[in-house]
Every structure is written in C-alpha cells, then in structure tokens.
N, C-alpha and C positions, 0 to 999 in steps of 0.2 A: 504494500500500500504506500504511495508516496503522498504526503502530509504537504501541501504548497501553503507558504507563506508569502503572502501582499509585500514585496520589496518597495523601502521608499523609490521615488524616480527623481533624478539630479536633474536638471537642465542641462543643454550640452556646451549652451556658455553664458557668462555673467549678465546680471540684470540690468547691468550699468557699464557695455563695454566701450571700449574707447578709454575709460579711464586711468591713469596709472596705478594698481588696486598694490596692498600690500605691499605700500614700499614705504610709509611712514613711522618711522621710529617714534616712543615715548616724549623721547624729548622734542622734538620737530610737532610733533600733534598739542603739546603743553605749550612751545611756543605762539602756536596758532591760539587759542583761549587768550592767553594772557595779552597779546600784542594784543589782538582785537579788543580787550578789556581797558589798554593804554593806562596801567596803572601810574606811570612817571606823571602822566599831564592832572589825571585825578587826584595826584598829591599837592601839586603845585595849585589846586585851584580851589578844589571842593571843601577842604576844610574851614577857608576864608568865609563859603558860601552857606555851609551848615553852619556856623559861629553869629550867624546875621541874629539867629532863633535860638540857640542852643546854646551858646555862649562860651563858661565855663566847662558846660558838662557835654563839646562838641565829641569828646572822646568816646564816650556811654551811645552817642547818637551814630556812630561808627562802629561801635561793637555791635549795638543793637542789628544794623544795616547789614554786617556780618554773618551774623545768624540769619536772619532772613533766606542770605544770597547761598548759604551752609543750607540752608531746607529746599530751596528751589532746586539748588546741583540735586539732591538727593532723591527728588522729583524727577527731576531728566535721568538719573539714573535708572531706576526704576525700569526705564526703556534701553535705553544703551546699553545695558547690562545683557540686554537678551537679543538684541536686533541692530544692524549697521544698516545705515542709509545714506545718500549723499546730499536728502534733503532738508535737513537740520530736524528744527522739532514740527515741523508741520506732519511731515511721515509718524513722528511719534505718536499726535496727538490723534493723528486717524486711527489706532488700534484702541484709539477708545470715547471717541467723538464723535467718530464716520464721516462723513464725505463733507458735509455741513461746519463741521469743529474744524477740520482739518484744512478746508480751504481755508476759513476766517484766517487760520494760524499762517497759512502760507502769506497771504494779503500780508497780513503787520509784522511777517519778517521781510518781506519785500520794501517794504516802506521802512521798520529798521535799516534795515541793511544798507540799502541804496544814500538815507540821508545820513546816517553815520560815516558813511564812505566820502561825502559829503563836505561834511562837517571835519572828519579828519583831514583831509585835504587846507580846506581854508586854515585848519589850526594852523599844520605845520607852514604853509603857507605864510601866514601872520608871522609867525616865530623861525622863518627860516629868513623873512625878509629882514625883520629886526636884528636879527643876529648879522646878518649883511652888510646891513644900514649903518653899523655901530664901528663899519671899516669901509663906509662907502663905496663898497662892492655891490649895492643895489640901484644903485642910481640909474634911472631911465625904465627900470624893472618893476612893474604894479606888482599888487598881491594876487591882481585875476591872472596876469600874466602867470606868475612862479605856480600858480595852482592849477594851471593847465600843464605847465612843465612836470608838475610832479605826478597829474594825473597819467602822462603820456609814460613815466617812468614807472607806474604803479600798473600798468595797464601790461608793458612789455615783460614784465617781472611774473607777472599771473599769467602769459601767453607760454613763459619761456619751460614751465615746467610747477609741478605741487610743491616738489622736493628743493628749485632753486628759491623758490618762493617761503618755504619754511627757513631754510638756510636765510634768508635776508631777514624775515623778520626777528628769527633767535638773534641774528648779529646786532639789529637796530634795537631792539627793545633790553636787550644785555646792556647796551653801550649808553643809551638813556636812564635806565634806572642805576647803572655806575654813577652818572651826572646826577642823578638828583639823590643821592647818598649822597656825592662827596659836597653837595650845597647844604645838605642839614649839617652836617660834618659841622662845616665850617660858621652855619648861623649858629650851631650851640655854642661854637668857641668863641665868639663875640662878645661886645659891649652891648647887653641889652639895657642901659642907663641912658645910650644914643636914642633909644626908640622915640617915636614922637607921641606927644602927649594926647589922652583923648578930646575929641573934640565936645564942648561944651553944651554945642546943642547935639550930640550923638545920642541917636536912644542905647540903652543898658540892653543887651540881650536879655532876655527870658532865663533862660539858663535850667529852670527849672521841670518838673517834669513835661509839661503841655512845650515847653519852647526844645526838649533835648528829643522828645516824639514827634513835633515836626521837623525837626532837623533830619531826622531817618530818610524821607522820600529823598530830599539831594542828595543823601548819602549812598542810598540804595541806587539812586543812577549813574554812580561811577561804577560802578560793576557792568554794565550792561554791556555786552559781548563775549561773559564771559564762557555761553554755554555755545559757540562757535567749531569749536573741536568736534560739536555734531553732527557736521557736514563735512566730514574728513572720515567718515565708519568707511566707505570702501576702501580710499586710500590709506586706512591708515594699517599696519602691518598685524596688530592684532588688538582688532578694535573692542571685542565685548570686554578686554582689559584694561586697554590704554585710553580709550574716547570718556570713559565715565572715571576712570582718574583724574585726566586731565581737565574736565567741569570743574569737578569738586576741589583740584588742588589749587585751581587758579583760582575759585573764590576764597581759599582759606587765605593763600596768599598775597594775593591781591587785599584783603581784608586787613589782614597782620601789617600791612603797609600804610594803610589808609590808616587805620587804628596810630601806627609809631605817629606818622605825619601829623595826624593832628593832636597827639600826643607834646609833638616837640614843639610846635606852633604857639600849642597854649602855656605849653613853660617858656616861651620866651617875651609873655607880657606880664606886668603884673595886675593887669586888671581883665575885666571878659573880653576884651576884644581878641580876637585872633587876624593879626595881619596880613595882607598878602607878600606873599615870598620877595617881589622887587622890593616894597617896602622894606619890607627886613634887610634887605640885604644895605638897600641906599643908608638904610639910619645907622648903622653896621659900619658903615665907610668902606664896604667891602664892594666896589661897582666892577669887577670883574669876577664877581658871581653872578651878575643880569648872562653875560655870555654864556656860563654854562648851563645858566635857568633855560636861556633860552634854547641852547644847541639840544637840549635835554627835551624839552617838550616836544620841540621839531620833530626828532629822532620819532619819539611815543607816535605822534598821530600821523608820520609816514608808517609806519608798521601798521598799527591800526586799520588807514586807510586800505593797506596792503592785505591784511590778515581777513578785514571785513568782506573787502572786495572778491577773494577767495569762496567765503564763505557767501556769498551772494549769486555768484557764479554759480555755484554749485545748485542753488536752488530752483534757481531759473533750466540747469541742466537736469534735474530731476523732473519740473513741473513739462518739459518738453518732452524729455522718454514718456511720459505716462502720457501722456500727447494733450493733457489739458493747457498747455500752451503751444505756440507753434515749433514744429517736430525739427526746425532748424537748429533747435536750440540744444538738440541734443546733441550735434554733430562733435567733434573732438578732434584735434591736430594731431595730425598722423604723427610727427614724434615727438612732441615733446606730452603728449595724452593731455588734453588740456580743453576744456570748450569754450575754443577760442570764438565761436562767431556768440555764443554769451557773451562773452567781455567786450567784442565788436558792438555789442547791444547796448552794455548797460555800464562800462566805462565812462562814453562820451554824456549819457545823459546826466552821470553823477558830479563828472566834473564840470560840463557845459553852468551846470543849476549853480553855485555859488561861486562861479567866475560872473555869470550873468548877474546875479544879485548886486554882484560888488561891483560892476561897469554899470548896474541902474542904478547908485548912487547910496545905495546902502552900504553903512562901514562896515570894515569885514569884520570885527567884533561883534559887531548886531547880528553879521550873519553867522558866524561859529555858535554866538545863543540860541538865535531862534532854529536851527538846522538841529543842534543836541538838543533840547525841549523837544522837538518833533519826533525826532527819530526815538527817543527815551518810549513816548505814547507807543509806538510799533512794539517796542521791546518787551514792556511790558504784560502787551497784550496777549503776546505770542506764550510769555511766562503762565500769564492767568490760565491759558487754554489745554497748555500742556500740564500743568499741576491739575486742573479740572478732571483729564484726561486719566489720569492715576487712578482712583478707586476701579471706574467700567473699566480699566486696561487689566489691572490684576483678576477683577471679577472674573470677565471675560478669559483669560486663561487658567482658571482654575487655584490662582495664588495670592487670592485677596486674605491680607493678613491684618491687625490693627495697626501697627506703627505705621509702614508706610504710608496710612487710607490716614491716621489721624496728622499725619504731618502735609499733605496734600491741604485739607482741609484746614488744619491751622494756618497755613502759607495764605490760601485766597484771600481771607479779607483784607490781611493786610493786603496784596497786590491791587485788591479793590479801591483800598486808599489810595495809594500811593499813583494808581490810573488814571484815578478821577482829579488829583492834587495834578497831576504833570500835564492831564486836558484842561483844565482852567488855567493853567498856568502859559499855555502856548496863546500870545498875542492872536485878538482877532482878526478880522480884514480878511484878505488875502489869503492867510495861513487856515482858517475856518471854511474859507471857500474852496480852498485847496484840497483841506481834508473831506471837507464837503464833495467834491468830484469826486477824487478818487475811491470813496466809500461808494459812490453811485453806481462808478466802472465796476467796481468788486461785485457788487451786485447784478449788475446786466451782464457781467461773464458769468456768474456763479448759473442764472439765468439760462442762457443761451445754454451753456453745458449740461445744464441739467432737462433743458427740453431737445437737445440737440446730441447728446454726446453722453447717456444717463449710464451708459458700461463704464466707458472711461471713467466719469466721473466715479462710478461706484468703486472701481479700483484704485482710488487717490491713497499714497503712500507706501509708494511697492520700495520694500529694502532688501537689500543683496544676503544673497546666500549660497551656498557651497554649488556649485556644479563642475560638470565633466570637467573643462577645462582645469581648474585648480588640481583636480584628483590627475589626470592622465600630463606625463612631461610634455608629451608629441603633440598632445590636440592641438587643433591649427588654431583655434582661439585662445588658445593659453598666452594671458600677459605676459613677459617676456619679465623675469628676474634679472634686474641690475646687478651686473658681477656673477652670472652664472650663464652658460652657452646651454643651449638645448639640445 
C-alpha cells in the first residue's frame, strides 16, 4: 500500500525578481533604519523644540517618546519576524486589515516617504550651503540649486546598487553622528557662565507633567523612519532575523541619543530653557563648532534622504508587481538589480517639490518645517495601521497571545494623539488643500481598483518566500551570489 502525502509546492522563482535578494548584511540593513531615522539632525534640533512645553523635565519627554517608538518596533515585529517583503508595513498591515487597511497604509507611506525625502534634501541643502557660505564657496549657488544637486547624487547612488547604497549611508551617518559627539564633547567642556541670559518677557516652560506629555509628540517624531529596514526583507541576507533587529535596535538607539542630547542640553542652562546648539556654541566663544554642527546635520539628512529614498522605491516597486500601480514600476536594472525607472519616477518629483517651494519665495527653513510636519502625519498613520493590524494578524494565524495584543493596543491611543497633534499642527492653505487632493486621488484609485481590478486588489501584500530558484544552484532564475561562481 503506498501512503501519498500532499508535498508543499515552491514557486520556480522569486516573488520579487529582479531584485538583488540576500545580499544585505546586519549591519548594512541597521544602517538603513537608522540613516532614515537621521538621528544627528534630531539631536541638534528636537530637544530645543520639546523644551518650548516641557522645559526642565524635556529628558522624561524623551524617554517617554522612547518607549513608545520601543512598543511600535515590537508591533512591526510581530510581522517581520515571520514574513519578508519589499513593501514596508503596508504588506504587513494586509495580513490583518485586508485590502482596505492595507492600501490606507500604503497611501501615508507614500506621502511619508516621498516628503521626508523631501525634506531631507532641503535640510542638508540648508546646512550644506551654510557650511559653504562660512568659506565662500557658495556664492552664486541657491539652496534650490544645491538641492537638486544632491537630489541628482541621491538618485545615482539608489540606481547604482542596494549594497552601494547601504555602504554610503553607514559611511555618512557614522561620520555625522562622530560630528555631533564631538560638538557635545566640546559644549560640556565650556563656559556655561557665557550663556545669555533669559529673556524677560520669555514664557517659563510648563515643565510639569501636562507640558513634559506634550512634549512626547515632537519627541516621538524624530524617530520616524525608523521602521524602514522593512522594505529591505528581500534584500536583506536573513531577514526574519536581521529586519526586526534592526527596527527595534534603531529605536532603542536612536532613543538612548535623543534621551543623552537633551540630557546635556538641559545641564548646560541653569534655568528651563534649553538652547539651541549654535547658540551654545556662539555664547561658548567656540564658532568653529557652527562648522561641525553644520557639516554634521548635512551628512544626517543626505543619508536620510538616501536611506528614505531607498525605502520609497521599494514600495512603489512592490505596489507595481502586484500591479495595483502601473506594472513599469516593477521593472529592475539589469545589473546593478535596482528599480530604477521607480527612482526615474519619484526622485525628480521629491526633489522638483522643495527646490520649487524655495524658487516661489518660501524660505527654505519654512520649507524643511512645513515638509517634516507633513511627512511626520504619513508616518504616523502608517504606524497606527500597522499596530491596528497586530491582534486580526496573530488571531488570524493561530498565535494570538496577550502581551503582544495588549501592547498593540496600548501603543494606539497614544498614536491617536500624537496624529491628531501633528494634523492640527500642519499650516493650513495650501498644505490642507494638498492633503485634501491627495486623500481624494487615494480614494478614486482605491475606487477604480476595487471596481476594476477587485483580484489584484484582493491580493494587496504579497511577501517573498523560498522557491526553486534559492533551493537549486543551476536554476536559471537563481540570483546570482556576490563572491560565488555558479
């Protein structure tokens, strides 16, 4: 009698080909989080901005923002742990949203991502030109101008490869957080007897509990990028281990940085204020600290802009395989494995938007705020959808437990805060009418796909898994292993 058993069946090659799969190491994949997270520039900025509310107690509103950004990683793990994708958490939030949750999540990482891209840009832009400026080596050179140059460098670096592209960002985001080490360094060793005095009609920070609780929402948006390493599960070399490390480790440590920063900040006043870092450094008598501030920030939001950009690509490359966008987008550079006519897409429109803004007369300071306000609202939402997503995700597999399901659930309201604080906080005009559109477009796509395309669309979130190709050396679709002949 012979006894047949139901053999699982492989695919004969990858769900996401074209890409360069299993070739990112731990460190290279944590690089990517972190840049995207641009911890250097969130130190140099945020703690000034939380201290408005929070005062003395901006430290507490930092740790608090810690924990948060500690339970949301722990959320996205929940999925990463079990499933690689190249489409961040939108793929995630489909294994427990469906087609409805899952698009939303896709939308407001789209708008993350692109205005973050953005917005990094203009930063480094701003603080590449000043750092310039300060040897007259910018003269005749705008900030829209340097912002298209670095878009055009940030564009060929994402075409050239995953792997040249993590390599740039470890290198830049290394070399700016050295920078802004050695600028606390050097403000704790200072004269703070120099500092200037406070001003008279200045209001007293809050400080107290109501002003160190709202201090958390600015706090909690210098993290945002940091669950980017999620759009890196094909590439990355073994992702149900490395992708949900690298979440979690970049918020602990990204946190542990924000926490020291405004830590040292507020030991170098003796009253609530917390100053911003040129300050310190001017009343310090130390003005060749502005150059490293500066060189330091640059560095932060050209990686950022780099690492985001990466991760934006990717999703737009995912939303294309499943063909709920157009099927171009899936296409990949024969060798460097890369989707390059995505970047062809949505490079020019990231950097076009805040070189425009700042040629219509808006300072590029106005635009690096209102571009991070904006893009923070995408980030967020994407976070709410996918912590949403956690309980129906384990139910649905058989593995609903109480920790996870109560920490899901603890996370949301706060994100609900913290949603609703960063949408009221985004100037109206323009910016309402903007979000206004494109919520409209979400909608008449969501629409059209769902009267027009209701399989595809029922398939929203397809992530990679083992086929023929990884198992067999010879298969003619097996990705090609760097450092190994076939």
């Amino acid at each position: 009698m012979t006894i047949q058993t139901e053999q699982p069946t492989l695919r004969p090659g990858p769900r996401f080909p074209g890409l360069d799969r299993r070739t990112l190491g731990p460190i290279q994949v944590f690089a990517q989080s972190v840049s995207a997270a641009a911890p250097t520039a969130g130190m140099a900025a945020t703690p000034a901005i939380a201290a408005s509310t929070a005062g003395s107690g901006t430290v507490w509103s930092f740790v608090i923002a810690t924990v948060v950004a500690l339970l949301i990683a722990g959320c996205i793990g929940q999925f990463t742990r079990r499933m690689a994708a190249a489409g961040s958490l939108y793929s995630l939030a489909a294994k427990g949203l469906g087609p409805a949750g899952a698009f939303a999540c896709a939308c407001a990482l789209l708008v993350g991502y692109a205005l973050l891209v953005s917005a990094a840009l203009a930063g480094a832009a701003i603080h590449l030109h000043a750092l310039l400026g300060r040897t007259g080596a910018s003269a005749g050179v705008s900030v829209a101008a340097t912002t298209v140059l670095l878009g055009l460098v940030v564009a060929a670096c994402a075409v050239r490869g995953i792997r040249l592209s993590a390599g740039v960002v470890l290198l830049v985001e290394g070399l700016s957080i050295t920078l802004m080490l050695t600028v606390f360094g050097l403000l704790l060793g200072g004269d703070i007897s120099r500092l200037p005095a406070p001003s008279a009609h200045a209001a007293e920070p809050a400080g107290a509990f109501g002003g160190v609780a709202a201090a958390v929402v600015p706090a909690l948006a210098a993290f945002i990028g940091f669950e980017s390493a999620a759009a890196l599960g094909v590439e990355a070399r073994r992702p149900f281990r490395t992708v949900p490390r690298a979440v979690i480790w970049t918020a602990g440590v990204a946190g542990v940085m924000y926490v020291c920063a405004a830590a040292v900040q507020v030991s170098l006043t003796e009253d609530a204020r917390v100053l911003p870092l040129g300050v310190l450094a001017s009343a310090q008598r130390l003005p060749w600290v502005s150059p490293l501030l500066d060189a330091g920030i640059a560095s932060s939001f050209l990686a950022c802009a780099l690492a985001t950009a990466n991760a934006l690509v990717r999703v737009l490359f995912s939303l294309g395989t499943e063909g709920l966008a157009p099927r171009g987008l899936r296409r990949t550079h024969r060798v460097h494995r890369t989707p390059h006519l995505a970047i062809a897409v949505a490079l020019p429109v990231t950097t076009a938007l805040p070189a425009a803004m700042i040629v219509g007369g808006v300072p590029a300071e106005r635009v690096l705020d209102l571009l991070l306000q904006a893009s923070t609202v995408g980030y967020l939402l994407a976070y709410l959808l996918v912590c949403l997503a956690v309980p129906l995700f384990l139910r649905n597999i058989g593995e609903s437990t109480p920790g996870p399901v109560a920490v899901a659930l603890a996370v949301v309201p706060v994100l609900l805060i913290a949603l609703g604080a960063f949408a009221v906080s985004v100037p109206g005009g323009a910016f309402a009418l903007t979000f206004a559109v494109l919520a409209a477009a979400a909608l008449a796509w969501y629409g059209w796909l769902r009267r027009r395309l209701p399989d595809r669309l029922a398939g929203i979130g397809v992530y990679d898994e083992t086929s023929m190709a990884d198992i067999l050396e010879d298969h003619p679709r097996r990705t090609p292993v760097p450092g190994r002949s076939r």
